[in-house]
C-alpha positions in Angstrom: -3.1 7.3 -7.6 -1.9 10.0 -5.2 2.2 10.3 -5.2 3.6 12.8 -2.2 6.3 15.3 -2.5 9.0 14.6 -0.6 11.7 16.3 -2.3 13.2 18.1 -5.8 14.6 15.4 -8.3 17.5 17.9 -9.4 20.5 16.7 -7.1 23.9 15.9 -7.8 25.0 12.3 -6.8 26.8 13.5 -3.6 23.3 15.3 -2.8 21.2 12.0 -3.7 23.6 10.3 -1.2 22.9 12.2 1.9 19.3 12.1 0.9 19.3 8.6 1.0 20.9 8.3 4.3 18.1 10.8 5.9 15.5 9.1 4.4 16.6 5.6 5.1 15.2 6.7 8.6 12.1 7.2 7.5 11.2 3.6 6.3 9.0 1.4 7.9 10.0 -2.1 8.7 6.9 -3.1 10.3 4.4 -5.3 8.5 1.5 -2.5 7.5 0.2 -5.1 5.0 -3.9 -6.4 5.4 -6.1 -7.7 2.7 -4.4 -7.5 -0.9 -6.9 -7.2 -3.7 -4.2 -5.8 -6.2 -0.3 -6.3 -6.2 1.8 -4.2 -8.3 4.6 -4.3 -10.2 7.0 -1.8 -11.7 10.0 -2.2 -14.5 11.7 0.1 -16.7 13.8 0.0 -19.7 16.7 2.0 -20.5 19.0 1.6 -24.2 22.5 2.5 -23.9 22.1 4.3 -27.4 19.5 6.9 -26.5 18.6 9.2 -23.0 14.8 8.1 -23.8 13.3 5.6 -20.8 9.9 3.4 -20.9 8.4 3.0 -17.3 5.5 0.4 -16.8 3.1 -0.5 -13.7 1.1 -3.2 -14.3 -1.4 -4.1 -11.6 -3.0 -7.4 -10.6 -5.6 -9.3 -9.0 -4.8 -11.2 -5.7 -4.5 -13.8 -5.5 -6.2 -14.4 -9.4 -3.1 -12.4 -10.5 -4.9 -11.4 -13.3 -3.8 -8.4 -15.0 -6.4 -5.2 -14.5 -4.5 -2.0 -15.6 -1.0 -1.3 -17.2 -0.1 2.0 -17.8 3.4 2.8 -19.3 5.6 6.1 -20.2 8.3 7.4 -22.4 10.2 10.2 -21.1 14.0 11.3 -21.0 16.3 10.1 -18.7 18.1 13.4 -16.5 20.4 11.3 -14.0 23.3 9.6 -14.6 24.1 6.2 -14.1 25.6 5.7 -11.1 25.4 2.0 -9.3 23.5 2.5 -6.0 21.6 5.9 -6.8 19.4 4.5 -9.8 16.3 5.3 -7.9 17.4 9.0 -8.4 17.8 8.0 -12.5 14.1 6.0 -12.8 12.0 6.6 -9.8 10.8 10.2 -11.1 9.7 8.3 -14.2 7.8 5.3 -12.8 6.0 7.9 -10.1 4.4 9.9 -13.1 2.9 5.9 -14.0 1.5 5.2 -11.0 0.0 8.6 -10.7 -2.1 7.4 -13.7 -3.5 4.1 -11.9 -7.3 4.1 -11.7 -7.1 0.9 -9.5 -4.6 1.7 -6.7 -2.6 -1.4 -5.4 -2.0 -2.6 -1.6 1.5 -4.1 -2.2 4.1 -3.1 -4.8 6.5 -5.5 -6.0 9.6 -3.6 -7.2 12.4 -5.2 -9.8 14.9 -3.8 -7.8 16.7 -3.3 -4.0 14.7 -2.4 -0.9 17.1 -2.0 2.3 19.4 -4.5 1.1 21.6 -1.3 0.3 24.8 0.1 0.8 22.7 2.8 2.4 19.5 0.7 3.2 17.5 2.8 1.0 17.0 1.3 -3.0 14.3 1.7 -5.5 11.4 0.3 -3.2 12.0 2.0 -0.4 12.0 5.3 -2.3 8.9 4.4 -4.3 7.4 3.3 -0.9 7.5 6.7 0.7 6.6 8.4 -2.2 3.4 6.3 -2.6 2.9 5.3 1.1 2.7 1.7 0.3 4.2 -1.1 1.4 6.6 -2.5 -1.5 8.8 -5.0 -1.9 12.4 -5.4 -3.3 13.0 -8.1 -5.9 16.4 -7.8 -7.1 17.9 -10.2 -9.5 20.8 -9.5 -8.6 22.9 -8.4 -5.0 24.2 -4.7 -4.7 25.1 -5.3 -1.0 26.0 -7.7 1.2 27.1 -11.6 1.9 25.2 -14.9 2.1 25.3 -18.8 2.3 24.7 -20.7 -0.8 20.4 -21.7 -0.8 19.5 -25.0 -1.5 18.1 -25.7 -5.2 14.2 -26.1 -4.2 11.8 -23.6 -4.5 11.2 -21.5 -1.2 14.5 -22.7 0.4 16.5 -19.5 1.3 19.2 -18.0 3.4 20.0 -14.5 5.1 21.3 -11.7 3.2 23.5 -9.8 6.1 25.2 -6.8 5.5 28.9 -6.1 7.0 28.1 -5.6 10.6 26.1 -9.3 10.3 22.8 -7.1 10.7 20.1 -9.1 8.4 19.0 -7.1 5.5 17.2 -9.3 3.1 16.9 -12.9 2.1 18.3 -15.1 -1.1 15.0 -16.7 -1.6 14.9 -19.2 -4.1 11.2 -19.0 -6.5 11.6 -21.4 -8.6 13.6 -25.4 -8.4 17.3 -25.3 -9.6 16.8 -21.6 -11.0 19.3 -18.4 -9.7 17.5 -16.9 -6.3 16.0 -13.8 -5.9 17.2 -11.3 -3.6 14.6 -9.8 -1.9 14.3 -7.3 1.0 12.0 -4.9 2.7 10.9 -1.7 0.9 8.4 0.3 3.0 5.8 -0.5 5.7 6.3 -4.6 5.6 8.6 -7.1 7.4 10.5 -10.2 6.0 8.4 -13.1 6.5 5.3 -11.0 4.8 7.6 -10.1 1.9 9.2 -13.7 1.5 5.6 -14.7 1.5 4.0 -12.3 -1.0 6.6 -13.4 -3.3 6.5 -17.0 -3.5 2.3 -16.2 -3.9 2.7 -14.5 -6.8 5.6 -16.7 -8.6 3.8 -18.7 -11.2 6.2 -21.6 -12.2 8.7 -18.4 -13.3 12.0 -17.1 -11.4 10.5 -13.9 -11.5 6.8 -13.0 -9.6 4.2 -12.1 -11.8 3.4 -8.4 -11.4 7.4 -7.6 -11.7 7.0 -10.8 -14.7 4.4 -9.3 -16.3 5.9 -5.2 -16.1 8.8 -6.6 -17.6 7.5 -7.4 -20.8 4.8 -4.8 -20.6 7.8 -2.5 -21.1 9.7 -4.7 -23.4 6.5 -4.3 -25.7 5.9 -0.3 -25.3 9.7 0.3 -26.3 9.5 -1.8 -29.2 6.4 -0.1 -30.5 8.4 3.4 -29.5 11.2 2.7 -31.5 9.6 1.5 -34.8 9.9 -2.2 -33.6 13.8 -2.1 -33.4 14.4 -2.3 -29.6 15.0 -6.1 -29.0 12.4 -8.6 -27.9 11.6 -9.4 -24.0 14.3 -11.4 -22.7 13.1 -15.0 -21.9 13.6 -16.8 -18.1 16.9 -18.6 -19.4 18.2 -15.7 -21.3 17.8 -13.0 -18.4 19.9 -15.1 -15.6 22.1 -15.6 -17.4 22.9 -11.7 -16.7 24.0 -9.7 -14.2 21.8 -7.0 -14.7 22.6 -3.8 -12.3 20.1 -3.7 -10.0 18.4 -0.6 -8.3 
């Protein structure tokens, strides 16, 4: 899969910031979206004991979501941690993945913010313009912004606004009676099409499949990388009950 160059990953964090507010204009927030015969979806793991990283992308059939390629990476992390630059810390990782794809997906589901941002420009939106694909941002968590309580059933939701009451995402609720998702545009799709793609690809889990199924495709890869002592997958219950950072 071809990946563009749009710019040098070595930045400092007050260089990654300005960055992000220039290329925050560049993003698309107009459905580009037409037939979908793969969907994407991209994780990484990080250990707080080691600088080594495991990027997956697996891709899936739509609407079969059967799984047709994963492809997965171990490489150093160079970035530091910093909340609302992560893309700058795993995006050059996960780029090298899907630059091995043999089957290239139309829509990208990303475990992590799109413009529902501090500076309207997370993980998807980055990975968007470096693919030129629209992507999605499934966050389990909110970076940015305030909302209404959602009601408990599945596909009930409720605006994500950001502090001048502009709309920026949605707390969409996948599954009954589970924690919501928080999902926003990424690149070259609107709101409706993303709250859409998402419930299609939730199987009876909080979480859709393609972002599901790259979680433990790199839950595995690490384990296997670190002689079988990284920990297990989390399960459903077990990951909400965290507030994972989000990117």
């Amino acid at each position: 899969m071809r990946v563009k160059t749009l710019h040098p990953w070595t930045l400092t964090p007050r260089e990654a910031i300005a960055l992000q507010r220039k290329l925050a204009a560049q993003v698309s927030v107009e459905n580009q979206v037409e037939t979908v015969r793969y969907v994407a979806g991209a994780d990484i793991a990080t250990f707080k004991d080691s600088p080594q990283a495991y990027a997956g992308v697996v891709v899936m059939s739509f609407p079969g979501l059967q799984i047709v390629e994963e492809k997965g990476l171990e490489l150093n992390l160079s970035f530091p941690y910093i909340p609302g630059l992560l893309s700058f810390r795993e995006s050059p990782l996960l780029l090298k993945v899907f630059e091995k794809l043999e089957h290239e997906p139309d829509l990208i589901l990303v475990d992590g913010q799109g413009i529902a941002h501090p500076r309207r420009f997370g993980i998807a939106c980055h990975l968007g313009l470096f693919l030129d694909k629209p992507t999605i941002g499934c966050a389990k968590s909110r970076l940015f912004g305030h909302h209404k309580e959602s009601l408990p059933e599945r596909g009930s939701s409720v605006p994500l606004y950001d502090n001048d009451k502009d709309v920026i995402g949605v707390v969409l609720r996948t599954k009954d009676r589970t924690n919501p998702l928080f999902i926003s545009v990424g690149h070259q799709t609107d709101l409706p099409t993303a709250i859409h793609y998402t419930l299609a690809c939730c199987q009876g889990y909080r979480l859709p499949e393609p972002t599901r199924q790259a979680h433990l495709f790199v839950g595995k890869i690490s384990k296997v990388a670190r002689g079988g002592k990284a920990k297990e997958p989390m399960d459903e219950a077990m990951s909400e009950q965290l507030n994972l950072p989000d990117r």
